[in-house]
C-alpha atoms as an extended CHARMM CRD file, in Angstrom:
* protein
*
       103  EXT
         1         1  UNK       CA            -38.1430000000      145.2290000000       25.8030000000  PROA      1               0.0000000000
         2         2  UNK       CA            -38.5180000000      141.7190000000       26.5670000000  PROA      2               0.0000000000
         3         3  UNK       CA            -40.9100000000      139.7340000000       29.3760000000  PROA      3               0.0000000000
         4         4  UNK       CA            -38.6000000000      139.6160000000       32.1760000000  PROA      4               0.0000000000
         5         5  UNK       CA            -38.3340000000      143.7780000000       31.9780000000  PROA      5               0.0000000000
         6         6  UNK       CA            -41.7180000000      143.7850000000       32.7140000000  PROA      6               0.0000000000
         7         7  UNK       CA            -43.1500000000      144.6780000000       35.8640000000  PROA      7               0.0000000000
         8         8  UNK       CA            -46.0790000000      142.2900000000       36.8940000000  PROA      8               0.0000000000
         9         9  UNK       CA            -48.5760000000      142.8870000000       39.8060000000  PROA      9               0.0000000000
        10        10  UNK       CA            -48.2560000000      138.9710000000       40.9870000000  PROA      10              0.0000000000
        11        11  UNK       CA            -48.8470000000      137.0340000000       43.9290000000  PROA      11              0.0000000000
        12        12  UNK       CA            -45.0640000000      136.2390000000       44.9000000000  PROA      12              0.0000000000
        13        13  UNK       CA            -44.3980000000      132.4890000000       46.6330000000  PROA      13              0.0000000000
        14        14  UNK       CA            -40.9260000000      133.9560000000       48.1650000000  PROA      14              0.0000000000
        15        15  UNK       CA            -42.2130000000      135.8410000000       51.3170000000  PROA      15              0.0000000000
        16        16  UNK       CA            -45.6040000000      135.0110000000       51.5930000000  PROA      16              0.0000000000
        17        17  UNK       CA            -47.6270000000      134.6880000000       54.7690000000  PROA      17              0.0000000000
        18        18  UNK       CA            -51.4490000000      133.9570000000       53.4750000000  PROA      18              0.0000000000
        19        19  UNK       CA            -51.7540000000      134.1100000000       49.5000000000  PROA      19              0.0000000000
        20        20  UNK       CA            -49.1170000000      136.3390000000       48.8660000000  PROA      20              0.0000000000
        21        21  UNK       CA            -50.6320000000      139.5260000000       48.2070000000  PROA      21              0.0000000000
        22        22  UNK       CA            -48.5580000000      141.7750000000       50.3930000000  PROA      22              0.0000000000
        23        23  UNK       CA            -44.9160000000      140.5020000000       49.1010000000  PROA      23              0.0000000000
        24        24  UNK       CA            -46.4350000000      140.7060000000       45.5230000000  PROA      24              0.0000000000
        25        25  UNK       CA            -47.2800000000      144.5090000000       46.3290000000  PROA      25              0.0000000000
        26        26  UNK       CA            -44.3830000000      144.8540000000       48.1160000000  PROA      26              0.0000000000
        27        27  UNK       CA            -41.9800000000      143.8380000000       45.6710000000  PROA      27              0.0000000000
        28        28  UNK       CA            -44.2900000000      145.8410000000       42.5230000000  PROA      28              0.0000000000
        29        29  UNK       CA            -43.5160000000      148.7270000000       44.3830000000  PROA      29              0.0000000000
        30        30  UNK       CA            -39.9580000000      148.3290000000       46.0450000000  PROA      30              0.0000000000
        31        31  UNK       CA            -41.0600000000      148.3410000000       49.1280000000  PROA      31              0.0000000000
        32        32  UNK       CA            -40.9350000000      146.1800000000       52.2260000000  PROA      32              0.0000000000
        33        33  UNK       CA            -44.0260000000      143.8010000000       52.5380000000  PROA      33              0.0000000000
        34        34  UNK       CA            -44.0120000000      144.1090000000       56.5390000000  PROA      34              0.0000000000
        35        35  UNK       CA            -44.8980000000      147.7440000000       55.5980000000  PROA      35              0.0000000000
        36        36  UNK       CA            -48.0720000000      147.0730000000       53.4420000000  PROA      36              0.0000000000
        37        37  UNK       CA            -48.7220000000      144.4570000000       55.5320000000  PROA      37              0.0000000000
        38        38  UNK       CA            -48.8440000000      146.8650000000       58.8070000000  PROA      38              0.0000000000
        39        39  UNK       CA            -50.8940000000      149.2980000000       56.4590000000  PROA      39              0.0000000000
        40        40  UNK       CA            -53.7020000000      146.5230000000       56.0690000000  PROA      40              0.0000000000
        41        41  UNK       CA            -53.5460000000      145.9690000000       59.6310000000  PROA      41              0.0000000000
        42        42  UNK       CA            -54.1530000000      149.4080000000       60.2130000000  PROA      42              0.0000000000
        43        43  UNK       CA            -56.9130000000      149.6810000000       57.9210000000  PROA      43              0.0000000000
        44        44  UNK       CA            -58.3730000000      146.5900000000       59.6760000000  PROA      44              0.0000000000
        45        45  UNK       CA            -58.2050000000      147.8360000000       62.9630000000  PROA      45              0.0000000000
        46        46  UNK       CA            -60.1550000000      151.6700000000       61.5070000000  PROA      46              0.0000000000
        47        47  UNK       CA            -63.4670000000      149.8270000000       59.6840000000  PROA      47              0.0000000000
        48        48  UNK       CA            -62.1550000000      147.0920000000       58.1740000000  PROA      48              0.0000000000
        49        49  UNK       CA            -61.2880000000      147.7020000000       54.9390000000  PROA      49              0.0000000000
        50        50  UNK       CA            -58.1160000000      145.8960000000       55.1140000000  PROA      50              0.0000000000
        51        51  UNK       CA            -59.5490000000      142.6040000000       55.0040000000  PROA      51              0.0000000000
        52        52  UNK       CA            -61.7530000000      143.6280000000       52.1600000000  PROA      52              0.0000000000
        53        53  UNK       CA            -58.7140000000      145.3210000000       50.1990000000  PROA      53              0.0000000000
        54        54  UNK       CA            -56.5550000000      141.7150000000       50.8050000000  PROA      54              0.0000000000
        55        55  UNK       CA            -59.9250000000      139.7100000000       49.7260000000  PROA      55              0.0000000000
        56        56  UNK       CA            -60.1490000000      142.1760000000       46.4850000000  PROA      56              0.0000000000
        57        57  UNK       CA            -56.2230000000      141.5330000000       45.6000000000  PROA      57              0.0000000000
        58        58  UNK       CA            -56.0840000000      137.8310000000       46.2120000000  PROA      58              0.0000000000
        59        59  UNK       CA            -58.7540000000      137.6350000000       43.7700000000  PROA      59              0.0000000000
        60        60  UNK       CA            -57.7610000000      139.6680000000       41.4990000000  PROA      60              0.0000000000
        61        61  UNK       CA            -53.8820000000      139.4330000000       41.2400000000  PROA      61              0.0000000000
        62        62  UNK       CA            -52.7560000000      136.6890000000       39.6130000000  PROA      62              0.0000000000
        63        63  UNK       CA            -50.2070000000      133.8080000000       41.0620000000  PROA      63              0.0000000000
        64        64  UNK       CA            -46.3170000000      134.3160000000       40.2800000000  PROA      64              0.0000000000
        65        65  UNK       CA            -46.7950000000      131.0520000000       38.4090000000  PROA      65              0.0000000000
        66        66  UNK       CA            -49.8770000000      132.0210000000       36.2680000000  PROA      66              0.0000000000
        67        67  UNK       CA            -51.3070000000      134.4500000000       33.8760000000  PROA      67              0.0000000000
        68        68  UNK       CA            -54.8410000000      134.6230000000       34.9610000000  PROA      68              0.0000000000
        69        69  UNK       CA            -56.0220000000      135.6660000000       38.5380000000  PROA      69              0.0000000000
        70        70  UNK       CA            -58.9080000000      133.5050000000       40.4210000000  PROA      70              0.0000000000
        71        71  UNK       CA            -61.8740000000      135.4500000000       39.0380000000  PROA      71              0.0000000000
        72        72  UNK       CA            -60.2810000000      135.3500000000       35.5320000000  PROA      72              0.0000000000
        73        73  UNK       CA            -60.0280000000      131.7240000000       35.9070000000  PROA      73              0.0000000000
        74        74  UNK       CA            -63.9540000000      131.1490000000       37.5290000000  PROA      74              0.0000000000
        75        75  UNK       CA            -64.9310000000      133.5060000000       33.8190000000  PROA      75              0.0000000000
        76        76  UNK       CA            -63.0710000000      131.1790000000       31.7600000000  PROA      76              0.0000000000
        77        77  UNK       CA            -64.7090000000      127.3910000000       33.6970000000  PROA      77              0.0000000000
        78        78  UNK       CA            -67.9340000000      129.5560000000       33.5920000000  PROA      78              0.0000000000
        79        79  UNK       CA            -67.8500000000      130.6140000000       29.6750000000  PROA      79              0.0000000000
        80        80  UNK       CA            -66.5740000000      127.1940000000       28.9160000000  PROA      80              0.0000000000
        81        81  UNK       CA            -69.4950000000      125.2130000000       30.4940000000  PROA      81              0.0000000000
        82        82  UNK       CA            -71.8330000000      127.5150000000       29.1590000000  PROA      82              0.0000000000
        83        83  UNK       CA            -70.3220000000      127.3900000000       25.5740000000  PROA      83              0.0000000000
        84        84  UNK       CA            -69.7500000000      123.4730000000       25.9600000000  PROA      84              0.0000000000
        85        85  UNK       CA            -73.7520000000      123.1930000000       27.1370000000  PROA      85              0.0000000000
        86        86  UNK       CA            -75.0370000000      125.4280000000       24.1140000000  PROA      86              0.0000000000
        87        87  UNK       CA            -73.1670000000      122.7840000000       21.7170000000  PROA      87              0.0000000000
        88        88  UNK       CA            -74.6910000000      120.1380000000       23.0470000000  PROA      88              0.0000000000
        89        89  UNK       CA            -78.3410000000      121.3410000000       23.3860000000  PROA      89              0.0000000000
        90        90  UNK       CA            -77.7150000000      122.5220000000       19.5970000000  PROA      90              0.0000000000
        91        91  UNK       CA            -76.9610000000      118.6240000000       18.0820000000  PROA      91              0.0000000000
        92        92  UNK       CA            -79.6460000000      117.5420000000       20.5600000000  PROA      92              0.0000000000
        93        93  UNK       CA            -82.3200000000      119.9610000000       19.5310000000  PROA      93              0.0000000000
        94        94  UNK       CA            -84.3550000000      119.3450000000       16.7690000000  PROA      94              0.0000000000
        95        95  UNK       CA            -87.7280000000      120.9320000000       15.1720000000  PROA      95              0.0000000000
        96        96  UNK       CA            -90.6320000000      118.4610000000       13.7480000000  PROA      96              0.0000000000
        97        97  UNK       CA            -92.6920000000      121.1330000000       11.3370000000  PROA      97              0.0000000000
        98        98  UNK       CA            -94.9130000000      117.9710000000       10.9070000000  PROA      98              0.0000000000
        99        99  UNK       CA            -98.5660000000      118.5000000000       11.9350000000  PROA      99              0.0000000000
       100       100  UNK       CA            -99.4580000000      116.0630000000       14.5240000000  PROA      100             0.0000000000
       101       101  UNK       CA           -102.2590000000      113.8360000000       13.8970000000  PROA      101             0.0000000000
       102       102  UNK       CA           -105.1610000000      113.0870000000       16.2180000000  PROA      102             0.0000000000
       103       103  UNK       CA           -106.1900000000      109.9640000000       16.8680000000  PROA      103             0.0000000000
């Protein structure tokens, strides 16, 4: 099997309205967009959860252009800074076992 045989949960850029989480759903599944689309409307409409369910999968899914999805990518900054800031306080730190002297 090679990549392109694949199916991918992505954001898709052809069809998109907002971020392109309907038409990447849509076309995962074979199914019209307008139809998952009217779903989250619906689900809006009775408690909201369609807003919340759109919020979840923008975050989560990843562009049709990249391999990581917007939290994956905030992770990655955030493990990078924090590796990159325990470096530097490592060269920077240093211990003096000397006694100090009193004057």
């Amino acid at each position: 099997m090679n990549e392109k045989s694949i199916k991918q949960l992505r954001r898709t850029r052809d069809g998109r309205i907002i971020a392109g989480v309907c038409s990447g759903v849509g076309h995962y599944l074979g199914i019209d967009a307008n139809l998952i689309r009217i779903g989250l409307a619906i689900a809006t409409l009775f408690g909201g959860m369609g807003i919340g369910v759109y919020a979840i999968g923008w975050l989560l899914m990843p562009d049709e252009g990249s391999d990581s999805s917007i939290v994956q990518d905030l992770i990655n900054k955030q493990q990078a800074k924090s590796t990159s800031a325990d470096t530097w306080q490592g060269t920077t730190d240093t211990w003096d076992d000397r006694p100090k002297t009193q004057q």
